[in-house]
C-alpha positions as CSV (number, residue, x, y, z in Angstrom):
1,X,-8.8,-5.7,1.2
2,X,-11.1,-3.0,1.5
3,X,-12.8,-0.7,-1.3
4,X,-11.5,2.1,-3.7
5,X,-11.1,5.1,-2.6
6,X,-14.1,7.7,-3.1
7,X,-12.1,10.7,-2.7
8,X,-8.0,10.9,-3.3
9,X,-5.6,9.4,-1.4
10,X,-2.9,11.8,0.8
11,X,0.5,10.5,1.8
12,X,1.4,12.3,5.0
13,X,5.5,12.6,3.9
14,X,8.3,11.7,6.4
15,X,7.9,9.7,9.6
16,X,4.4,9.2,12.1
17,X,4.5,8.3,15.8
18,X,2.3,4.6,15.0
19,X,1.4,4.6,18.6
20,X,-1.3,7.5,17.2
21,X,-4.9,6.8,17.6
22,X,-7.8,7.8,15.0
23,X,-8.3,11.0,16.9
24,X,-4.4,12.0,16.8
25,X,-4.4,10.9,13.3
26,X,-7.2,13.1,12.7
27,X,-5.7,16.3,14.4
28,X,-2.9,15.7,12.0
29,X,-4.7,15.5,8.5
30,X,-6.3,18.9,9.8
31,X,-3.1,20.6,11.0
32,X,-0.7,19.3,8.8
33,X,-1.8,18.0,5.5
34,X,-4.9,21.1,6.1
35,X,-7.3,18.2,5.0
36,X,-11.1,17.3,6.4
37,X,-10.8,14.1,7.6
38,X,-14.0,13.6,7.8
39,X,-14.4,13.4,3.7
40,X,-14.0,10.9,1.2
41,X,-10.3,11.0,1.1
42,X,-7.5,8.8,2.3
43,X,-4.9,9.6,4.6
44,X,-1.7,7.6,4.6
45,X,0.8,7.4,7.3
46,X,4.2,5.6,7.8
47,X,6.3,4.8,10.9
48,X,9.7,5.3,11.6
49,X,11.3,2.1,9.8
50,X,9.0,2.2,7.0
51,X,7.3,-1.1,7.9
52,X,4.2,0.4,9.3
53,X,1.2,2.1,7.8
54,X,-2.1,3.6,8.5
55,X,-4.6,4.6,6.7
56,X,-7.4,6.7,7.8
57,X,-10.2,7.7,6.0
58,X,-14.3,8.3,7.3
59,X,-16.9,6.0,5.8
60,X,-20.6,7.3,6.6
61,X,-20.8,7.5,10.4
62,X,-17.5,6.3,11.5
63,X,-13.5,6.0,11.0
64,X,-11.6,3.1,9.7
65,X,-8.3,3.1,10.7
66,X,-6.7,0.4,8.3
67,X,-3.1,-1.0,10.2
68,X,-0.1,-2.6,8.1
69,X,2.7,-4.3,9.3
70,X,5.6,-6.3,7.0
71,X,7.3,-8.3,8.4
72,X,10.2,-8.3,6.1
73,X,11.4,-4.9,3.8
74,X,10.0,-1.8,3.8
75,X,7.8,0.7,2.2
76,X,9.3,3.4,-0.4
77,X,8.1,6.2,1.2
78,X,8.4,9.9,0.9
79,X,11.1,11.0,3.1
80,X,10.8,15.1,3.1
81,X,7.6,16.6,4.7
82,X,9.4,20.2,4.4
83,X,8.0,20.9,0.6
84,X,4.5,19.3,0.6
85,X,2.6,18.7,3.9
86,X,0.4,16.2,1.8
87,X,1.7,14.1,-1.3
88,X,-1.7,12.7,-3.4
89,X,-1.6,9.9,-5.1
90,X,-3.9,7.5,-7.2
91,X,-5.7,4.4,-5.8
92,X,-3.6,2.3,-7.9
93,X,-0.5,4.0,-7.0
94,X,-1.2,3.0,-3.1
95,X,-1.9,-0.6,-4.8
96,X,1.7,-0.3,-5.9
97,X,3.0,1.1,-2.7
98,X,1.3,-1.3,-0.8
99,X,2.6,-4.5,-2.6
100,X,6.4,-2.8,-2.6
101,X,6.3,-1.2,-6.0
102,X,8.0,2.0,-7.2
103,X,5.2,4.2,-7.1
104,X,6.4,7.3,-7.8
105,X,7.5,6.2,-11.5
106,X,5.7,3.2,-12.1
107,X,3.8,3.2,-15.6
108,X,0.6,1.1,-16.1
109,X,-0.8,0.3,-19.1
110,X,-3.5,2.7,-20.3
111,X,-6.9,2.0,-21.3
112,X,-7.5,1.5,-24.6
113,X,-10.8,2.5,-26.8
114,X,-12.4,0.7,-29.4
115,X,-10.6,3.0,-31.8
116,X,-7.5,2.6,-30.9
117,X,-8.0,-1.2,-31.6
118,X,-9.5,-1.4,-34.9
Protein backbone atom coordinates (compact mmCIF):
# COMPACT_ATOMS: atom_id res chain seq x y z
CA UNK A 1 0.00 0.00 0.00
CA UNK A 2 1.28 3.35 -0.47
CA UNK A 3 1.07 6.59 1.91
CA UNK A 4 -1.87 9.01 3.00
CA UNK A 5 -2.82 11.30 1.06
CA UNK A 6 -1.15 15.01 1.53
CA UNK A 7 -3.82 16.78 -0.18
CA UNK A 8 -7.71 15.40 -0.73
CA UNK A 9 -8.67 12.75 -2.66
CA UNK A 10 -11.09 13.55 -6.08
CA UNK A 11 -13.33 10.84 -7.42
CA UNK A 12 -13.64 11.59 -11.10
CA UNK A 13 -17.75 10.38 -11.25
CA UNK A 14 -19.08 7.99 -13.93
CA UNK A 15 -17.00 5.86 -16.22
CA UNK A 16 -12.90 6.33 -17.61
CA UNK A 17 -11.42 4.91 -20.77
CA UNK A 18 -8.59 2.53 -18.45
CA UNK A 19 -6.58 2.32 -21.57
CA UNK A 20 -5.55 6.28 -20.42
CA UNK A 21 -2.07 6.94 -19.66
CA UNK A 22 -0.73 9.46 -16.82
CA UNK A 23 -0.64 12.22 -19.40
CA UNK A 24 -4.47 11.61 -20.54
CA UNK A 25 -5.30 11.17 -17.01
CA UNK A 26 -3.80 14.38 -16.33
CA UNK A 27 -5.56 16.38 -19.23
CA UNK A 28 -8.63 15.13 -17.50
CA UNK A 29 -8.19 16.28 -13.80
CA UNK A 30 -7.47 19.77 -15.57
CA UNK A 31 -10.43 19.80 -17.96
CA UNK A 32 -12.87 18.01 -16.12
CA UNK A 33 -12.51 17.88 -12.44
CA UNK A 34 -10.64 21.83 -13.08
CA UNK A 35 -7.91 20.36 -10.70
CA UNK A 36 -3.84 20.77 -10.74
CA UNK A 37 -2.64 17.57 -11.05
CA UNK A 38 0.44 18.41 -10.28
CA UNK A 39 -0.52 19.03 -6.36
CA UNK A 40 -0.86 17.11 -3.39
CA UNK A 41 -4.19 15.75 -4.22
CA UNK A 42 -5.57 12.39 -5.44
CA UNK A 43 -7.33 11.70 -8.41
CA UNK A 44 -9.47 8.59 -8.65
CA UNK A 45 -10.72 7.02 -11.74
CA UNK A 46 -12.94 3.90 -12.52
CA UNK A 47 -13.54 1.77 -15.71
CA UNK A 48 -16.51 0.81 -17.29
CA UNK A 49 -17.38 -2.43 -15.11
CA UNK A 50 -16.35 -0.91 -11.98
CA UNK A 51 -13.48 -3.42 -11.50
CA UNK A 52 -10.73 -0.99 -12.41
CA UNK A 53 -9.19 1.95 -10.74
CA UNK A 54 -6.56 4.49 -11.03
CA UNK A 55 -5.29 6.71 -9.04
CA UNK A 56 -3.13 9.54 -9.98
CA UNK A 57 -1.54 11.86 -7.84
CA UNK A 58 2.30 13.86 -8.21
CA UNK A 59 4.89 13.04 -5.59
CA UNK A 60 7.94 15.54 -5.71
CA UNK A 61 9.29 15.20 -9.33
CA UNK A 62 7.16 12.55 -10.77
CA UNK A 63 3.60 10.87 -11.18
CA UNK A 64 2.45 7.70 -9.64
CA UNK A 65 -0.09 6.15 -11.40
CA UNK A 66 -1.46 3.54 -8.80
CA UNK A 67 -3.58 0.50 -11.05
CA UNK A 68 -6.38 -1.84 -9.39
CA UNK A 69 -7.87 -4.65 -10.70
CA UNK A 70 -10.58 -7.27 -8.73
CA UNK A 71 -10.95 -9.92 -9.86
CA UNK A 72 -14.26 -10.74 -8.51
CA UNK A 73 -17.20 -7.71 -7.60
CA UNK A 74 -17.07 -4.37 -8.12
CA UNK A 75 -16.43 -1.04 -6.77
CA UNK A 76 -19.50 1.22 -5.57
CA UNK A 77 -18.81 4.04 -7.48
CA UNK A 78 -20.46 7.26 -8.34
CA UNK A 79 -22.45 6.82 -11.40
CA UNK A 80 -23.53 10.58 -12.49
CA UNK A 81 -20.63 12.97 -13.61
CA UNK A 82 -23.50 15.60 -14.76
CA UNK A 83 -23.77 17.37 -11.07
CA UNK A 84 -20.22 17.33 -9.77
CA UNK A 85 -17.16 16.99 -12.20
CA UNK A 86 -15.11 16.00 -9.01
CA UNK A 87 -16.61 14.13 -5.89
CA UNK A 88 -13.87 14.60 -2.70
CA UNK A 89 -13.58 12.24 -0.36
CA UNK A 90 -11.47 11.46 2.85
CA UNK A 91 -8.38 9.06 2.90
CA UNK A 92 -10.25 6.69 4.87
CA UNK A 93 -13.25 6.89 2.81
CA UNK A 94 -11.04 5.53 -0.33
CA UNK A 95 -9.79 2.86 2.40
CA UNK A 96 -13.47 1.94 2.48
CA UNK A 97 -13.99 2.09 -1.26
CA UNK A 98 -11.02 0.28 -1.88
CA UNK A 99 -11.71 -2.77 0.43
CA UNK A 100 -15.66 -2.84 -1.05
CA UNK A 101 -17.22 -0.78 1.66
CA UNK A 102 -20.14 1.67 1.48
CA UNK A 103 -18.35 4.74 1.45
CA UNK A 104 -20.76 7.17 0.96
CA UNK A 105 -22.58 6.37 4.44
CA UNK A 106 -20.17 4.54 6.29
CA UNK A 107 -19.71 5.87 9.93
CA UNK A 108 -16.33 5.31 11.84
CA UNK A 109 -15.83 5.70 15.15
CA UNK A 110 -14.66 9.15 16.30
CA UNK A 111 -11.77 10.08 18.25
CA UNK A 112 -12.19 10.34 21.59
CA UNK A 113 -10.33 12.96 24.09
CA UNK A 114 -9.27 12.47 27.47
CA UNK A 115 -12.31 14.17 28.55
CA UNK A 116 -14.66 12.42 27.11
CA UNK A 117 -13.19 9.38 28.96
CA UNK A 118 -12.93 10.31 32.46
Amino acid sequence: MWNTPRGHVYLAPGVTDMRKSINSLAMLVVENMQGDPVGPHWFVFCGRGRDKLKILHWDTNGFWLHYRRLEQGRFVWPKDPQDHPALQVTAQQLRWLLDGLPWQNAIAHQPLSKRDIL
